[in-house]
C-alpha positions in Angstrom: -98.1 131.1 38.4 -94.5 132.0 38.2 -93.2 128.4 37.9 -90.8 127.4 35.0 -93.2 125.6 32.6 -90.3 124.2 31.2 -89.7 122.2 34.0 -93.5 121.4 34.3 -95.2 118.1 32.9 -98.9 117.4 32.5 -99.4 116.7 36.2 -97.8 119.8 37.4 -99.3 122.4 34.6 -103.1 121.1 36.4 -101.1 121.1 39.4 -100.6 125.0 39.1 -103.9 125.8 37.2 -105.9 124.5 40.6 -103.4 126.1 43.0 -103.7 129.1 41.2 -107.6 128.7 40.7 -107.8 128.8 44.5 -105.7 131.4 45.4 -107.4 133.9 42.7 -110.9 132.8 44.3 -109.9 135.4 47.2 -107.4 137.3 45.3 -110.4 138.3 42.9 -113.5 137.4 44.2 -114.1 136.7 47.9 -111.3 139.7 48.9 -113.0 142.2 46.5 -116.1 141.7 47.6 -115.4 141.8 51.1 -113.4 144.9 50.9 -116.7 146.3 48.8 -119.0 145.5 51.4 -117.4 146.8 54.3 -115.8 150.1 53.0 -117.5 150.6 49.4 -115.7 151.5 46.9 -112.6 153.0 48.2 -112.2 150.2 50.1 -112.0 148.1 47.1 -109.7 150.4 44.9 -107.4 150.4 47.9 -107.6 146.4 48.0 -106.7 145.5 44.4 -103.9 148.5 44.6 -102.4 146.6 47.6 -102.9 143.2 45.9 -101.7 144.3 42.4 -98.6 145.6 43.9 -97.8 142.2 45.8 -98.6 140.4 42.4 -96.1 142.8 40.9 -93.1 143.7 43.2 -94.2 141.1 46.2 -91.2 138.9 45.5 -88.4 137.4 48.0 -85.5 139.0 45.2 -82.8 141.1 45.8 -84.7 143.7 43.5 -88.0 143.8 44.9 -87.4 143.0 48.8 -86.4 146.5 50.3 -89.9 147.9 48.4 -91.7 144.8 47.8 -91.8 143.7 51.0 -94.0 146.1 52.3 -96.5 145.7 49.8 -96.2 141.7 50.5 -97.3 141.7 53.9 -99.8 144.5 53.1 -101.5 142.4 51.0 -100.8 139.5 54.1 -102.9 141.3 56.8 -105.6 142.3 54.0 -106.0 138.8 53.4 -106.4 137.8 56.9 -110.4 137.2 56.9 -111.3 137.0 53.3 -108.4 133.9 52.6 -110.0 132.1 55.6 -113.6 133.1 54.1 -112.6 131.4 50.5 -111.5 128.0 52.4 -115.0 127.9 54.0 -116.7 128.7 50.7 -114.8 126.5 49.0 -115.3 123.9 51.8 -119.2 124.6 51.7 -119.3 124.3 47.5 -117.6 120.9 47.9 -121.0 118.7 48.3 -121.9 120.1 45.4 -118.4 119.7 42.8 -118.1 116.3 41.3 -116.3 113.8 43.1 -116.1 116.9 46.3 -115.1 115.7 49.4 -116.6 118.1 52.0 -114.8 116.4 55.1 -111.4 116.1 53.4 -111.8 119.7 52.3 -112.3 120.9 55.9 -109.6 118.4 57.8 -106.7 119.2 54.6 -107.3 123.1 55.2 -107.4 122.9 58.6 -104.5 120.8 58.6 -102.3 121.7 55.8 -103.1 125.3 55.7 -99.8 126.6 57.9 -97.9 124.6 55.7 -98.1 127.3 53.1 -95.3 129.7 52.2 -97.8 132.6 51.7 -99.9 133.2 55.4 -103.2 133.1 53.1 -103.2 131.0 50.2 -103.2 127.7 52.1 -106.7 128.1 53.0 -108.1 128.2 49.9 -105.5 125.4 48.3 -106.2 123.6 51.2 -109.4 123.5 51.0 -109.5 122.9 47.3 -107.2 119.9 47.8 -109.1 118.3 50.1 -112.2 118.5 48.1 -110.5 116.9 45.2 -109.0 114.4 46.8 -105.0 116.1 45.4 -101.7 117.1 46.5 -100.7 120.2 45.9 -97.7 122.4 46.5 -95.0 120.6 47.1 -91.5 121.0 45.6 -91.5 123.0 42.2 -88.9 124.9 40.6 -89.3 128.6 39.8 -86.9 130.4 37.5 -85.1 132.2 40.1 -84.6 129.4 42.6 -86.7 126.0 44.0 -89.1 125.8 46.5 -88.8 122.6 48.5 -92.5 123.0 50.3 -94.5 120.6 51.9 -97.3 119.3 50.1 -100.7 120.5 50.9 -103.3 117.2 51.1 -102.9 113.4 50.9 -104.4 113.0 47.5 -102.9 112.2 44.2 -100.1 114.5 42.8 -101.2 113.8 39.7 -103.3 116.1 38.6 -105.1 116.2 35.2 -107.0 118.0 33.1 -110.4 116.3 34.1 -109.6 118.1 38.0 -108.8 121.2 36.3 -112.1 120.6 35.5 -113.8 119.6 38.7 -111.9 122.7 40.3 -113.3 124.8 37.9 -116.7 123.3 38.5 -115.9 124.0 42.8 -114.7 127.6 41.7 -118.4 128.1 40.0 -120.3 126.8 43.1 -118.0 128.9 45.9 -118.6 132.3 44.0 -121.8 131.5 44.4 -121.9 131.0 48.1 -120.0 134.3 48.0 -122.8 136.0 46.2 -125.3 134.1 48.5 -123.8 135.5 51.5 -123.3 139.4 50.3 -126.9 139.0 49.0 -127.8 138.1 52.5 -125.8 140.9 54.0 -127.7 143.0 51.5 -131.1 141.8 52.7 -130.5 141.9 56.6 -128.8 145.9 55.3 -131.9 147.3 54.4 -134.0 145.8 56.4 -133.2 147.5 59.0 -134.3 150.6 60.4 -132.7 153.5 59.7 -131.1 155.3 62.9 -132.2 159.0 63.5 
């Protein structure tokens, strides 16, 4: 997460386990798999190389930037589809997630999404707040410095543990549309003929 959880009360420790819950659903799911199924294995050894170094030495600080930066928006362009790809899943799983607001979960992403510091991770978050009816983002302090953001939704900023929960829940039903969709890529795949 990278926030000071000093400076964190309830509200904003669920705040930052849903934001974070969202952003990992590409980071470590949708991503990975996408990368997988276009360039097999390589492809997805290069995309968690590009990713882990953003995670690592991807920061705006005078020690990382001349280096990290590179690997930041790497990681950017890589994320292009497959953050836009989590959103929708995340967007489709909301019918099913108690209390999932598909509609909200579609307008807040496609609303809020630009809003983000990161090019990618508003699509997903955006998504997720609109399903749960939450704000997220927003100011929050870091150790190195505070980010004044925008928030991202109109919900509640007051987050608990029972929407950790439901987020949880929405986290669940999206990997499953992922796997629904690769096993349909699969299908259509080897189905047809081969050429030669």
């Amino acid at each position: 997460v990278g926030r000071d959880p000093q400076q964190l009360d309830s509200h904003g420790v669920a705040r930052a386990a849903i934001e974070s819950t969202a952003e990992n659903f590409c980071d470590g799911v949708v991503a990975p798999v996408f990368f997988y199924v276009l360039f097999g294995a390589p492809g997805l050894f290069i995309y968690k190389a590009v990713n882990t170094m953003d995670s690592m030495i991807g920061h705006r600080t005078p020690k990382y930037r001349a280096f990290g930066m590179t690997a930041a928006r790497l990681d950017d362009v890589l994320n292009l589809i497959p953050a836009r790809l989590s959103g929708l899943f995340i967007c489709l799983g909301a019918p099913f997630a108690p209390g999932g607001q598909p509609w909200q979960a579609i307008k807040v992403m496609l609303r809020d999404a630009g809003k983000h510091r990161s090019l990618n991770a508003g699509w997903p978050e955006g998504a997720m707040a609109g399903a749960l009816g939450l704000a997220l983002a927003g100011p929050r302090r870091y150790a190195q410095d505070v980010a004044r953001d925008p928030w991202i939704g109109h919900g509640t900023a007051k987050a608990t543990a029972g929407d950790i929960g439901r987020a949880l829940y929405l986290y669940a039903v999206a990997c499953l549309i992922n796997a629904g969709w690769v096993a349909a890529l699969a299908v259509v795949r080897f189905s047809l003929p081969a050429a030669g």
